[in-house]
C-alpha positions in Angstrom: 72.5 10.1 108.6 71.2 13.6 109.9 73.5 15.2 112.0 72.1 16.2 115.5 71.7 19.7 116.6 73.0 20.7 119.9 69.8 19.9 121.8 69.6 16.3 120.7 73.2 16.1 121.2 72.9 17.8 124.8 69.4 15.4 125.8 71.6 12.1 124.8 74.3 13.2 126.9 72.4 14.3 129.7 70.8 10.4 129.9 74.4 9.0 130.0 75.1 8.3 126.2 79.1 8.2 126.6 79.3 8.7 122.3 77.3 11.9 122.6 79.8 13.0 125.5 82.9 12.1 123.6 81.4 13.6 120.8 80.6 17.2 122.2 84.3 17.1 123.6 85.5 16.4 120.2 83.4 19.2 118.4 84.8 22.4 121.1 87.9 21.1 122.7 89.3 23.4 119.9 86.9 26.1 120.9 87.3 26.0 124.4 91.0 25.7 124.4 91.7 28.8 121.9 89.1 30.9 124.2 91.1 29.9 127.3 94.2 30.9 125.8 93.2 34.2 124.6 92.0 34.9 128.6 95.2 33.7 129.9 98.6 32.5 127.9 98.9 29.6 130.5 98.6 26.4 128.3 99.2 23.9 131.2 96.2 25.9 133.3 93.8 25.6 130.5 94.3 22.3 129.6 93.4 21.3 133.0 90.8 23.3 133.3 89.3 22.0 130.4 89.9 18.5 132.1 87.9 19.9 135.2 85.2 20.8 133.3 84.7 17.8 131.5 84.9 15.5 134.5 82.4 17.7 136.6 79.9 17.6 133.4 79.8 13.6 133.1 79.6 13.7 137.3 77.1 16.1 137.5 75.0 15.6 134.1 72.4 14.1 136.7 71.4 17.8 137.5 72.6 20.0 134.5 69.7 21.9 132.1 69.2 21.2 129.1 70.7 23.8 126.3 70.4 24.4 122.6 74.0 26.3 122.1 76.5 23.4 123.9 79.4 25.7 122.9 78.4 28.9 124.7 77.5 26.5 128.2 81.0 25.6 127.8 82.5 29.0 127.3 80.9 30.3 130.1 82.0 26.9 132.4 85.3 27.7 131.4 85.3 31.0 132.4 84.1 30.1 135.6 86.7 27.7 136.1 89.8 29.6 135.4 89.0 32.2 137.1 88.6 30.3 140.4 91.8 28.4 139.5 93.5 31.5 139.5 92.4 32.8 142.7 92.0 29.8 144.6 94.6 27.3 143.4 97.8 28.6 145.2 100.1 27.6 142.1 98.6 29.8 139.3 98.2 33.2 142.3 100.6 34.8 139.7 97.6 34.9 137.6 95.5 38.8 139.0 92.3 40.1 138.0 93.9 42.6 135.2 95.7 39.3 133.4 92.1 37.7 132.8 90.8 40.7 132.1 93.4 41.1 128.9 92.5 39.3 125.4 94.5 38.5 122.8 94.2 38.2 119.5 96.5 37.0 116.7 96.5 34.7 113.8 99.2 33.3 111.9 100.7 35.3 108.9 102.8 32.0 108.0 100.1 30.1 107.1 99.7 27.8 104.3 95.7 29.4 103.6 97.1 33.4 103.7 100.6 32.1 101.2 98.3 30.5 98.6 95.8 33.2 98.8 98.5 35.7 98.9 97.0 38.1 101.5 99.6 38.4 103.6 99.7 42.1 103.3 95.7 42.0 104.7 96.1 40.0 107.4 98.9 41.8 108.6 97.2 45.3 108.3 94.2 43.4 109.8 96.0 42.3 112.8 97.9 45.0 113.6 94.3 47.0 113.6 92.8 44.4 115.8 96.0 45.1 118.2 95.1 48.4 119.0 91.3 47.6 120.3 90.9 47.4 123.3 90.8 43.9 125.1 86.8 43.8 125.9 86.5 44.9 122.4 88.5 42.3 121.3 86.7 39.8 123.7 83.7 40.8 122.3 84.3 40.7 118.3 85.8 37.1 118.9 82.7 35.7 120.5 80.5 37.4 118.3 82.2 37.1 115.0 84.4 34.2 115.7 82.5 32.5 117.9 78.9 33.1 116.7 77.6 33.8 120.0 74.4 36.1 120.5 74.4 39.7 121.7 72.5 37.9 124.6 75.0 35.1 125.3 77.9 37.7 125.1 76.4 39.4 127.6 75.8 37.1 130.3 79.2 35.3 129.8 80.8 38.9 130.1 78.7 40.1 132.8 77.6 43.2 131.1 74.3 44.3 130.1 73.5 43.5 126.3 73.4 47.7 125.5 77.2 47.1 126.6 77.8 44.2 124.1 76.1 46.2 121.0 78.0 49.1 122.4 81.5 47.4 122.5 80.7 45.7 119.4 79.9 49.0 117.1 83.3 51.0 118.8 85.3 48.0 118.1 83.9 47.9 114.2 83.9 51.9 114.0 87.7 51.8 115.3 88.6 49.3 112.8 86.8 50.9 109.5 89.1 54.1 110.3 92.4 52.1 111.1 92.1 50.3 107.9 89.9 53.1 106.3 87.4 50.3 104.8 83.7 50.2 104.7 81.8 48.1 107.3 80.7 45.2 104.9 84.6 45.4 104.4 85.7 44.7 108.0 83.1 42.0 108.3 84.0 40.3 105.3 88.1 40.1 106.6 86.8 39.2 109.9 85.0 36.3 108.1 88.1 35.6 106.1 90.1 35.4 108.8 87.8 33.4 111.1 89.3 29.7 110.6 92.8 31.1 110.9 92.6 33.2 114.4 90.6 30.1 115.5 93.3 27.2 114.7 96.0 29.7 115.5 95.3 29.7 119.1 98.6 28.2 121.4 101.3 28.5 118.6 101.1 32.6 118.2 99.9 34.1 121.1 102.8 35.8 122.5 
C-alpha cells in the first residue's frame, strides 16, 4: 500500500479518522519531544505539553487548516505552548525568557552507530564545534538540517525574517568550516551523518 503524504494524512485526520491521528502522533512524538528538550531541559514540562497539544488538536480539528508539512504545524504548536506554560503556569515561573531562548545540541559519543563506524574522534570534534555556535545558530542548523524545515518555515516559527534564517544559517556553516577547518560539502556531509544520532539522542544527553 502507498504511503500517504502529509496532506492526505492531515485531510483524514481533520474529518475525524482516529488511525490517521494516532498515526501522525506516532510519526513526530519523537520529533516534537527532542525539539522541546533542546528549548528547555524540563522533561516533565514537555511531555505535557506535548499532551496539551494533542488533546487541543483532536478538540479543535473542527477548525484547524489544512497543511502539507504536519511536522513543522507541530513544531510551531509546541513552541507556542511551552512558552505560555512557562509564563503562565505558576509551577514552571523558574523557566525566563533567556532559558527558552538557549538551544542545545548534543549527541551521543557512546553510541552503538559511532563504535562500529569508529568515528568517535568526528563526532567529538563535531560537537564540540557545534558547542561554540551560538544558540539561534544552533536553532537554526537543527531545523534546517535536522529537521528539514524550509528557510520559510524556519522563519516564521523563529519569528525572524527569512534574510535572518539564510543569514544565521551561512555564519553558523562559516563558523564551523574554520573550527573544524573542513570544506562546506564537508560540514554538510557530518551534519548528515550525524542526523539520526542528535535526533534519538534527545533526553538521555542533554545536560
Amino acid at each position: 500500500m502507498e504511503q500517504m503524504n502529509d496532506q492526505q494524512l492531515w485531510t483524514l485526520f481533520l474529518q475525524g479518522d482516529q488511525q490517521a491521528y494516532h498515526d501522525i502522533y506516532a510519526l513526530y512524538y519523537q520529533n516534537l519531544y527532542s525539539y522541546g528538550l533542546r528549548k528547555v531541559n524540563e522533561p516533565e514540562l514537555v511531555r505535557d505539553c506535548i499532551q496539551d497539544l494533542f488533546v487541543n488538536l483532536w478538540s479543535g480539528r473542527k477548525n484547524l487548516n489544512s497543511t502539507d508539512n504536519i511536522k513543522y504545524y507541530l513544531l510551531a504548536s509546541l513552541k507556542n505552548l511551552l512558552i505560555r506554560a512557562a509564563t503562565q503556569n505558576t509551577r514552571w515561573q523558574g523557566i525566563d525568557a533567556d532559558t527558552l531562548n538557549q538551544f542545545q545540541l548534543e549527541f551521543n559519543l557512546e553510541s552503538e552507530y559511532i563504535r562500529k563506524e569508529n568515528m568517535s574522534l568526528q563526532a567529538k570534534a563535531l560537537m564540540d564545534a557545534l558547542d561554540q555556535l551560538t544558540p539561534r545558530q544552533k536553532e537554526v542548523l537543527y531545523l534546517r538540517y535536522f529537521e528539514e524545515l524550509s528557510f520559510e518555515e524556519i522563519a516564521d516559527l523563529l519569528d525572524i525574517s527569512v534574510r535572518a534564517v539564510y543569514k544565521l544559517g551561512y555564519r553558523a556553516i562559516d563558523a564551523l568550516k574554520l573550527i573544524l577547518n573542513l570544506p562546506k560539502s564537508d560540514i554538510l556531509m557530518l551534519l548528515a551523518t550525524y542526523r539520526i544520532e542528535i535526533s534519538l539522542s534527545a533526553g538521555h544527553f542533554l545536560r
